[in-house]
Residue, then its C-alpha position, 0 to 999 in steps of 0.5 A: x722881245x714884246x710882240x708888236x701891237x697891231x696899231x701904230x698908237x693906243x686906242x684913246x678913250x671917247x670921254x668928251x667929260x659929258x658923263x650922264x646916260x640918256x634915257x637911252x641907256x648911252x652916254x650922253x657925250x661918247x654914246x657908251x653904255x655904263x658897261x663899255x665905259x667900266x670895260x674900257x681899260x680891260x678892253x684889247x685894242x680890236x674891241x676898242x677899234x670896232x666900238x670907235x670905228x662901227x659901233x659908236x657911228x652908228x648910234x650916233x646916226x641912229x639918235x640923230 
């Protein structure tokens, strides 16, 4: 029998079709960077949760 995933759903990707990096080197719609958007698919779901629960709230705090 396959292992049970740690969460209920899959991680869905924060693409809003806004695809552009600012100057700051983020995405202009889900605040990524070019390299997190290449990795999303290889990404475990932990590694996804922490950028969607932590990371991605805080850089958009911090670009205000």
């Amino acid at each position: 029998m396959p292992a049970m995933s740690t969460f209920p759903f899959p991680i869905l990707s924060p693409c809003i079709g806004i695809c552009r990096l600012g100057a700051d080197g983020y995405c202009d719609g889900c605040l990524r960077t070019g390299e997190e958007i290449a990795r999303w698919v290889a990404m475990g779901e932990r590694e996804r949760r922490r950028l969607m629960d932590e990371v991605l709230p805080q850089r958009e705090t911090a670009r205000g």
